[in-house]
C-alpha positions in Angstrom: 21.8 -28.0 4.4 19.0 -27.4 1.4 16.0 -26.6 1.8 13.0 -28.3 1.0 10.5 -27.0 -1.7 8.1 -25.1 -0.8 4.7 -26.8 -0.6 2.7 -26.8 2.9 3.4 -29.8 4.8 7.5 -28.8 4.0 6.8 -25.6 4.7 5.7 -26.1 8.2 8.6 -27.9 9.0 10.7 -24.8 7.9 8.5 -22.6 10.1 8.6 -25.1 13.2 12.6 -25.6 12.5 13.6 -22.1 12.2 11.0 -19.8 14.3 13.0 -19.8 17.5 15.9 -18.6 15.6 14.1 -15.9 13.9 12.0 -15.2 17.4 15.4 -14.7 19.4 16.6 -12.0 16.5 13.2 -10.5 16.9 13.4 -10.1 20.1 16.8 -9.0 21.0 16.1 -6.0 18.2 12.6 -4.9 19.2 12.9 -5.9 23.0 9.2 -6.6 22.8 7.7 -10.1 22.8 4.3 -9.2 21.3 6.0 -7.2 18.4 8.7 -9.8 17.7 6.4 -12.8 17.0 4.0 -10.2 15.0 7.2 -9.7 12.8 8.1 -13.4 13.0 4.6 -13.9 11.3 5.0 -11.2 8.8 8.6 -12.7 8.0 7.6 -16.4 7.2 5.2 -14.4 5.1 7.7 -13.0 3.7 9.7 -16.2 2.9 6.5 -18.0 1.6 5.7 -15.3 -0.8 9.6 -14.7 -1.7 11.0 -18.8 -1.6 11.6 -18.2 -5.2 14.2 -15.9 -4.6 16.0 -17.7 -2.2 19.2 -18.9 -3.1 19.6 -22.8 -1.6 23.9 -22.2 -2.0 24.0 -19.3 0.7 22.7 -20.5 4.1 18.9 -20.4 4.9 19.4 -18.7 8.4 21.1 -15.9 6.3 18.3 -15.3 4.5 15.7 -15.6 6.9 18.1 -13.7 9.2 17.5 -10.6 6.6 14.3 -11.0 6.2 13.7 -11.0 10.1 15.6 -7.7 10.7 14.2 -5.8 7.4 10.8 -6.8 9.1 12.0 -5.4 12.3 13.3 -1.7 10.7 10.1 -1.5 9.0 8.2 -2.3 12.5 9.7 0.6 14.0 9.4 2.6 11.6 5.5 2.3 11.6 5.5 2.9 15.3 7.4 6.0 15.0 5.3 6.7 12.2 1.9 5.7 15.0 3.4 8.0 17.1 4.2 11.3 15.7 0.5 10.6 14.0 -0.9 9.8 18.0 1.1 13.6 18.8 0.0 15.1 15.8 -3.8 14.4 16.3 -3.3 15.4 20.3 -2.9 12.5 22.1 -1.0 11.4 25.2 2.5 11.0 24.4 4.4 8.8 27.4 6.1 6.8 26.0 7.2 4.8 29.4 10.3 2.9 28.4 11.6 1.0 31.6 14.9 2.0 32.7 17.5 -0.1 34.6 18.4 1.3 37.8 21.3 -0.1 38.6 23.4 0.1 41.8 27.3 1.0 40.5 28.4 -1.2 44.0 26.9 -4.5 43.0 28.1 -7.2 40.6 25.5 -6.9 38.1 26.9 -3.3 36.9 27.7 -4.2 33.8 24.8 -5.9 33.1 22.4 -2.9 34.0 24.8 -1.1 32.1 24.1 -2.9 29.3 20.3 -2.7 29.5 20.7 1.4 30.0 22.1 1.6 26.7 19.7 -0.8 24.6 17.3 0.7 25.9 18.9 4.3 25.5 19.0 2.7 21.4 15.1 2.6 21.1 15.1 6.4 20.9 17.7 6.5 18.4 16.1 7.1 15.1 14.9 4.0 12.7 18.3 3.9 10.8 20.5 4.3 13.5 19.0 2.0 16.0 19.2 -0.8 13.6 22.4 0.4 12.7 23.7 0.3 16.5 22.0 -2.8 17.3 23.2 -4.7 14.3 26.8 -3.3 14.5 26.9 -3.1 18.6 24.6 -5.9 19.5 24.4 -8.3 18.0 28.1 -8.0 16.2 27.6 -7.9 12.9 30.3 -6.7 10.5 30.3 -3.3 9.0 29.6 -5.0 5.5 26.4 -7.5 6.6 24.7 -4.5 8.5 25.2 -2.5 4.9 23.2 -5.3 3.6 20.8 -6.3 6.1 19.7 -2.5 6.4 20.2 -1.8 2.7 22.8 1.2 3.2 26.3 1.8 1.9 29.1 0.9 4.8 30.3 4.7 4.6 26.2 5.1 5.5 26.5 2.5 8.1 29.6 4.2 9.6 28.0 7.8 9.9 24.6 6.4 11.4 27.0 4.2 13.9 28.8 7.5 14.7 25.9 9.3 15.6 23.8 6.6 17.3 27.2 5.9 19.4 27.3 9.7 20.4 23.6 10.1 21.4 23.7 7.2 23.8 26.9 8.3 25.2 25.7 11.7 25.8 22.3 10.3 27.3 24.5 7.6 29.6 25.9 10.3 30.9 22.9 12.4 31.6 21.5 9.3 33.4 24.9 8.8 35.7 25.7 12.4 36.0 
């Protein structure tokens, strides 16, 4: 499908057509409604400022998709960034992060399972969180995480390793 120019009437149409998309990416990186549609506003920014550079014979959701998840690494990056300044100057440090608390005897196991360990991913560092989430997640491919996250795929490999060992080691903590 091409894309319309970019003037404002077309524009909304873009934003109304493709927001849920980028929303749901948003959201299934940050795990935080308010943060994902702050970074679904700073992306269509992004696109508005950027159309030029948009290349109408790769998909647009590809595009946008990168956009959403560059967006996304630099939001937690700031909020690491908030927080070791927050520590720094003295100031409380919970952090409450809800945990699942899953029962091993009924049927939704391995769906508490699942939300241990993305949530587990939000301590990871920047890199490897995106890295995990990307790769782990949401199934990317070794090559389109390189991209999206703007590393070599031997880079996306070593920060996959770690991030895969830290939650494995913290799982365990947690059912041990």
């Amino acid at each position: 499908m091409k894309e319309p120019e970019t003037n404002s009437a077309n524009f909304e149409r873009l934003l109304r057509t493709h927001q849920p998309f980028a929303l749901a990416v948003a959201l299934r990186i940050l795990r935080n409604r308010t943060g994902a549609l702050e970074v679904v506003q700073d992306s269509f920014i992004r696109v508005w400022k950027n159309f030029e550079r948009y290349d109408p014979q790769k998909p647009f959701t590809t595009w946008l998709y990168t956009i959403v998840v560059r967006c996304c690494y630099d939001r937690i990056k700031m909020e690491r960034r908030r927080t070791a300044l927050h520590r720094l100057m003295g100031g409380d440090t919970d952090d409450p992060e809800p945990q699942a608390d899953g029962n091993p005897a009924t049927e939704f196991e391995s769906k508490e399972a699942a939300e241990r360990i993305v949530s587990l991913a939000r301590r990871l560092p920047p890199k490897q969180r995106m890295v995990f989430l990307l790769r782990d997640v949401e199934d990317c491919s070794m090559e389109k995480v390189a991209e999206l996250v703007g590393i070599s795929v031997n880079s996306v490999k070593v920060n996959l390793f770690y991030a895969r060992r830290a939650i494995r080691i913290a799982y365990e903590a947690l059912e041990g």
